[in-house]
Structures are given as C-alpha cells and as structure tokens.
C-alpha positions as CSV (number, residue, x, y, z in Angstrom):
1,X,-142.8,98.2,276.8
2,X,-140.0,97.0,274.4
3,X,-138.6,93.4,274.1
4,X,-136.5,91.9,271.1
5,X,-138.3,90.2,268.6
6,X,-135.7,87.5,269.4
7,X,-137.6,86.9,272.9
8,X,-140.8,86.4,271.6
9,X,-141.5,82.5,271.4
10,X,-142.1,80.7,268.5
11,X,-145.6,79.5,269.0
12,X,-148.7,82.2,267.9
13,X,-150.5,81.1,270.7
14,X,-147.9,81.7,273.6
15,X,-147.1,85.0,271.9
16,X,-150.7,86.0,272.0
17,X,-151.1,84.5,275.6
18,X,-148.2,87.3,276.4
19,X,-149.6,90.3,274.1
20,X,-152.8,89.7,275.9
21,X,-151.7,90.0,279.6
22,X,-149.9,93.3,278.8
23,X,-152.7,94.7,277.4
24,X,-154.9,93.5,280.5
25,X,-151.7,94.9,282.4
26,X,-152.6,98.6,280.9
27,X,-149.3,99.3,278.7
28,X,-150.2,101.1,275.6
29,X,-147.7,100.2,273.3
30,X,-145.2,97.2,272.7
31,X,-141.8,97.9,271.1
32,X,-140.0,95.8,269.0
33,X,-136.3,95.7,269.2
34,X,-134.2,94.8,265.8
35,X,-138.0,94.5,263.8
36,X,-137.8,92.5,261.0
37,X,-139.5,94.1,257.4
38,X,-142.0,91.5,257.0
39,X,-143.8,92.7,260.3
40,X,-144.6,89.4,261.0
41,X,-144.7,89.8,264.8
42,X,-146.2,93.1,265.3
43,X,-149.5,91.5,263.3
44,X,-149.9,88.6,265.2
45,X,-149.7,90.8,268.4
46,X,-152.2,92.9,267.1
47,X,-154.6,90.0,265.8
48,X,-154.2,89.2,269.2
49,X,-155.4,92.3,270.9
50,X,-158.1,94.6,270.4
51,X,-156.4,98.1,271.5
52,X,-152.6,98.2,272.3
53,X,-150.3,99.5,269.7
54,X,-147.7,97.5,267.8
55,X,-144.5,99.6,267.4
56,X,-141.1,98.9,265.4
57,X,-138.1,99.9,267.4
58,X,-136.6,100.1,264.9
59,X,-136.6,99.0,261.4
60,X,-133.1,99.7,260.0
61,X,-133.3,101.5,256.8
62,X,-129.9,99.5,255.5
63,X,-131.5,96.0,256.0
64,X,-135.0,96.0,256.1
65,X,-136.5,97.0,252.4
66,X,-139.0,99.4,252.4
67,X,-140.9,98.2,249.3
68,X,-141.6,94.9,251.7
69,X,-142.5,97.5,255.1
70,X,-144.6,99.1,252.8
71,X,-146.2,96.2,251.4
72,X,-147.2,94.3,255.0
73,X,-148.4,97.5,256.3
74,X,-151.7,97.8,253.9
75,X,-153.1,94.3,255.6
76,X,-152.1,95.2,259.2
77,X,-153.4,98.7,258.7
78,X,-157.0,97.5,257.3
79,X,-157.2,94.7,259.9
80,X,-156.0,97.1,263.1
81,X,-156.5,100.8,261.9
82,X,-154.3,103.1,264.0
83,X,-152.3,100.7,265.9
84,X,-149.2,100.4,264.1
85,X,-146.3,102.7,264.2
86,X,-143.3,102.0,262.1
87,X,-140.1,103.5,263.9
88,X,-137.2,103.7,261.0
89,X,-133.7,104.4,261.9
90,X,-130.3,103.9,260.1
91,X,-128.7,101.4,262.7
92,X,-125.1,101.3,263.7
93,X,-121.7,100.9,261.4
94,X,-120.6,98.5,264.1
95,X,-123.4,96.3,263.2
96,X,-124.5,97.0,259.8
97,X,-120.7,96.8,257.7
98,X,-120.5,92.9,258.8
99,X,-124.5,92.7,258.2
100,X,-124.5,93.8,255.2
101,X,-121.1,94.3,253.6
102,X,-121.6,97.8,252.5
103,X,-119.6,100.8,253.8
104,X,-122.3,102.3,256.6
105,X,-121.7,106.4,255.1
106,X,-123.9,108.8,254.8
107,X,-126.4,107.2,257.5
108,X,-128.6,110.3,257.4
109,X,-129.1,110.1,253.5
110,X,-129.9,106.8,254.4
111,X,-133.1,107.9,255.9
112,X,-134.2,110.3,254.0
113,X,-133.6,107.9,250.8
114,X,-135.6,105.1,252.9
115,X,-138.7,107.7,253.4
116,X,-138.2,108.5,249.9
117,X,-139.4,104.9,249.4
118,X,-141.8,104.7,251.3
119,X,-143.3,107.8,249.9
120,X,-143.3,106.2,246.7
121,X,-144.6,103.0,247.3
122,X,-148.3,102.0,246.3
123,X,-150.0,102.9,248.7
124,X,-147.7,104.9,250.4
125,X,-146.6,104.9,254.1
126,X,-148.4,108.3,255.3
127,X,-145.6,110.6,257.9
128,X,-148.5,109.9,261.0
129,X,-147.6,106.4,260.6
130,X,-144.1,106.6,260.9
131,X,-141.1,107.9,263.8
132,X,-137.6,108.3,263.3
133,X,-134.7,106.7,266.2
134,X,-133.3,110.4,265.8
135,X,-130.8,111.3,268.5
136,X,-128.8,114.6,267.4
137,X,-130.6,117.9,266.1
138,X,-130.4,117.3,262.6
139,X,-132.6,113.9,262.4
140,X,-134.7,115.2,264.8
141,X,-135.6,118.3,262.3
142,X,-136.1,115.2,259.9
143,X,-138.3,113.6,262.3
144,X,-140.7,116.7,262.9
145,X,-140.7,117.5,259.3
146,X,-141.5,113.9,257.6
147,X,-143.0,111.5,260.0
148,X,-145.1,112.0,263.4
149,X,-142.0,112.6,265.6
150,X,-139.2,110.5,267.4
151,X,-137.9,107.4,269.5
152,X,-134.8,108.4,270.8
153,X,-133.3,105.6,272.4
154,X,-130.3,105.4,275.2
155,X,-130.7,108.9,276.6
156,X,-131.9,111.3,279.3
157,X,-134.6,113.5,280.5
158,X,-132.1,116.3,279.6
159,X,-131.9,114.7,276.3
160,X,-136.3,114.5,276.0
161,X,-136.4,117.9,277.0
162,X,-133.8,119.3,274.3
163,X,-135.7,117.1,272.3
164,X,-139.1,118.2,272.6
165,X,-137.7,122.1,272.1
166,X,-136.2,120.8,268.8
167,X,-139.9,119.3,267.7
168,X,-141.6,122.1,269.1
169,X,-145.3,121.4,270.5
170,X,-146.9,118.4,268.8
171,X,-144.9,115.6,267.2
172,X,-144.4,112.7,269.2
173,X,-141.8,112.2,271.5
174,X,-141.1,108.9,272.7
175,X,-137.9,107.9,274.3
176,X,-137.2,104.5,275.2
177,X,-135.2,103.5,279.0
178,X,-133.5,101.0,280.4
179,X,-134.7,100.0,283.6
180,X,-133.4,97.3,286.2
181,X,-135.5,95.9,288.8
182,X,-132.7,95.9,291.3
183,X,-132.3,98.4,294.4
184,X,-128.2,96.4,295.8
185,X,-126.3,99.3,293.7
186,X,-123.2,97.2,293.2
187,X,-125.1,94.7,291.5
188,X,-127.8,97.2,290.0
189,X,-124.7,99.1,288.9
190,X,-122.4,95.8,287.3
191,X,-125.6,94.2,285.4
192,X,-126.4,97.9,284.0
193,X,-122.7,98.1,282.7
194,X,-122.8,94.9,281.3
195,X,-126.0,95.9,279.5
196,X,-124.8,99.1,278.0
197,X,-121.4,97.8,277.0
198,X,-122.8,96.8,273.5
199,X,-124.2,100.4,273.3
200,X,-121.1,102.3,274.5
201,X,-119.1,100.5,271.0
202,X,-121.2,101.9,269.3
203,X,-120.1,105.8,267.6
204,X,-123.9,107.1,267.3
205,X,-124.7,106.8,271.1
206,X,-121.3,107.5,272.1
207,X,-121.3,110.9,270.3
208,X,-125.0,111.8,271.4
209,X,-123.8,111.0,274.7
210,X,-121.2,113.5,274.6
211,X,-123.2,115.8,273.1
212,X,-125.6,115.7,276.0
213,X,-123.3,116.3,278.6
214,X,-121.0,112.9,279.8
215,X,-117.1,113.4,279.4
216,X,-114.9,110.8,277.6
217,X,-114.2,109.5,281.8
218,X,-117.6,108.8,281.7
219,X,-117.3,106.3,279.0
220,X,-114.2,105.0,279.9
221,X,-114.2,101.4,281.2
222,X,-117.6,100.4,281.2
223,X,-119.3,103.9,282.1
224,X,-118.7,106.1,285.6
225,X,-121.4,105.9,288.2
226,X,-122.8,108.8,286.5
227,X,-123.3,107.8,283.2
228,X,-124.8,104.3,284.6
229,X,-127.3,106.3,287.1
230,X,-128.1,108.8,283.8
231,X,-129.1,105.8,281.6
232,X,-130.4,103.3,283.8
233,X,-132.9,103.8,285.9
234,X,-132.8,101.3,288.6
235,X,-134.2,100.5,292.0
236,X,-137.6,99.4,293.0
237,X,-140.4,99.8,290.9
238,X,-141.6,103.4,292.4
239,X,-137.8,104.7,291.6
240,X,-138.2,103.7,288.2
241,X,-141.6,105.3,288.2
242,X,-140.0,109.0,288.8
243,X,-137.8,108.6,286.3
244,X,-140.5,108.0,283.6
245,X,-142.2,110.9,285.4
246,X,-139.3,112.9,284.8
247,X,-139.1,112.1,281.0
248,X,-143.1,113.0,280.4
249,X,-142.4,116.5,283.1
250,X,-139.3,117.4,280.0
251,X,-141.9,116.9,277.4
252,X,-142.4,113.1,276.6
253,X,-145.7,111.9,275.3
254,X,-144.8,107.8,275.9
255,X,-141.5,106.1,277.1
256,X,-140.8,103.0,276.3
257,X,-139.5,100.6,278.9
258,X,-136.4,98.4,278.3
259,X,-136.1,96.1,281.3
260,X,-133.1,94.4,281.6
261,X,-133.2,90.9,282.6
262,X,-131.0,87.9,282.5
263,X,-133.2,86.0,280.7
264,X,-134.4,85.6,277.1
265,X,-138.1,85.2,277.3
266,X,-140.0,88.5,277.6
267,X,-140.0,89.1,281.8
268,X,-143.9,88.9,282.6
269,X,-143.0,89.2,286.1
270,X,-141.1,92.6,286.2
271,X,-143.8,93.7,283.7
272,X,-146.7,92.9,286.2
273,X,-144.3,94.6,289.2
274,X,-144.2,97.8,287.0
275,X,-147.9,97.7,285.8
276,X,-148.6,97.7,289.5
277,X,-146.9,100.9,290.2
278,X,-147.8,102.5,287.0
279,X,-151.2,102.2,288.0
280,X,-153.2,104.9,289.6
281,X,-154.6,104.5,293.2
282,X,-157.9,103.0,293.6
C-alpha cells in the first residue's frame, strides 16, 4: 500500500490511528511516496505497529543525503529489526533541475555514487536493506547485484516478468500499480489520464514505456485506451485483484498499491474495500 508522505496528517496520533488499521487490515508493507531522508514518518509508523514493514518509495539519491538515511536508520533498525526497507532511486530531470539547480546527467552514476555512500557510512546500510526504483535492464543488473532487488514503478506484468528474468530467482521484485476503484470506463478511463499525465512528462517512464511495448500514439494526448488499461488497473475491487494476481503469476514477490483518489488524506475506505477482497475465504 503506498501513499505520499504529503497525505499523512500532521498529528502522531492520527498517523498511528491509520498505520494501525492497515495493519489490522492485513497489508504487509506501506510505501512512501517522495520519502524524505530523515525517515521521520516511516519510524513513527513503525513505533506504531508491531509487524508491518515501513518502505521508502523512493528516496531520491539527488536530494535526500545519504550520510542522514544512513544515520536515522541505526535507531529505526534497533527499535523495529527487519521492518524497514529503503527504496533509492535517481528521480526525474523534470523534477529534480528546478529542485535542485544541478544539471540531472548521469542519473545512473548517481546511484551507484549514492550506494557508494551508504557503503561507507558508519555503520553501513547492508544491500538486504535496500531496493533500487530500476526500470530498464541496466539498473536492474544494479539492483540484483547491490541491494535486495527492485521497485519498479508505472509498469506491467510484461514489464515484472522481463523483470524477474533480469534478477533471476531470488531478489525481490516489487512493482508498484495504480489502481482506481471505479468500474464507469469513461470516467475510470479520464481520472486515470489525469493521474498519469504528470508521469507521461516525464523521459524515464516515457522511454521504459516504449521500451516495453506502447508506440509514441500511445502516449500521444493523454495515453490511448491501451496504455490507460496497461497501467491502470481499474474496476471493482475483484478486477483489481487479477491484475495483482497477474504481476505475482510473472514473478512478483509484493506489489504495491497506488490508489488513486481525489482526495489528500490517505483513502481508509478503498483500503478496507481492497483488504476485503485480498482476503482469503473463510
């Protein structure tokens, strides 16, 4: 289950009210979308359960500093053992130039300089602690060779399965998807487009998405039929279901749900509608 941090109230004891249901709910891990280095909010989720793991998705290797990521972990790591997993990636050009005001080149040096770091720091991050946003081959060989696998994000079961062949047996895989909650298709279809259009600016998913089979029609003017139904899975909760089922049957270990909602508060009520479903009979 993945929210923004920026949905998460303010108040501790709202936010553990929350972490506490979807734990109760059965989700194993919560996601946090744009996580901020100081790791703030994955502790106090954690502090406020007893089993469900706190996962960064992601920590951007151009803004985040890895000497302070490496520093919060020791405290989080001795007070939850095995319940935090730092996902690193290098972000977007679109968002990180006007960020941070440095040219966005080299993005996958950028990673490898950031696990660099945390390699180095005292104590170091250890690789089964750590999962790379790694969309194309050439992170994904990354991810298998430094940390404990990847969280692709905005991408397919065809995408999990070439995936998983790239990482070979063992490394997580854990891609994220977008779901809707809505079975009308035009208006499953228009909010869907107006939730990837942020996405289809940016060059990384727009070249992965290429790369794993849409056409430059299918990104034209706010995405084909196709490329919505690809990335969105939408419908009632049971649709969405199958489509999780099909990311596990291509070789997912975990897939993280991005519901999208109108709202900015974190949507307890489609949670509980897709906990339900998720649930085995009896």
């Amino acid at each position: 289950m993945c929210t923004g941090q920026h949905q998460w109230p303010a108040e501790a004891s709202e936010r553990a009210e929350i972490a506490g249901e979807l734990e109760d709910l059965g989700f194993g891990a919560i996601w946090f979308g744009n996580a901020a280095g100081d790791l703030d909010l994955p502790a106090q989720i954690l502090t406020a359960t007893s089993r469900i793991t706190a996962a960064t998705s992601i920590i951007n290797a151009w803004t985040e500093p890895a000497e302070l990521v490496a520093r919060r972990r020791v405290a989080i790591v001795r007070d939850h053992p095995d319940r935090l997993l730092l996902g690193i990636g290098a972000g977007h050009k679109e968002s990180v130039e006007p960020r941070t005001g440095r040219r966005y080149e080299r993005p996958y040096q950028a990673v490898v300089d950031y696990l660099d770091r945390l390699d180095k720091a005292i104590p170091p991050v250890p690789p089964a602690e750590r999962a790379l946003a790694a969309l194309g081959p050439r992170l994904l060989g990354l991810a298998r060779e430094r940390t404990a696998g990847a969280v692709p994000y905005l991408v397919t079961p065809a995408h999990t399965r070439q995936a998983r062949e790239i990482l070979g047996d063992g490394p997580l895989l854990a891609p994220g998807q977008m779901v809707l909650l809505e079975s009308d298709p035009t208006a499953a279809r228009g909010a869907a487009r107006a939730a990837l259009a942020v996405y289809l600016r940016r060059v990384n998913y727009t070249r992965n998405l290429l790369r794993i089979g849409f056409t430059a029609d299918d990104l034209a003017d706010g995405g084909s039929d196709r490329l919505v139904d690809g990335l969105v899975a939408w419908g009632d909760p049971a649709t969405v279901v199958d489509r999780l089922t099909e990311h596990h049957q291509a070789g997912a270990d975990h897939v993280s749900i991005h519901l999208i909602t109108a709202g900015g508060t974190p949507p307890l009520a489609q949670w509980r509608r897709l906990a339900a479903a998720l649930s085995p009979p009896g």
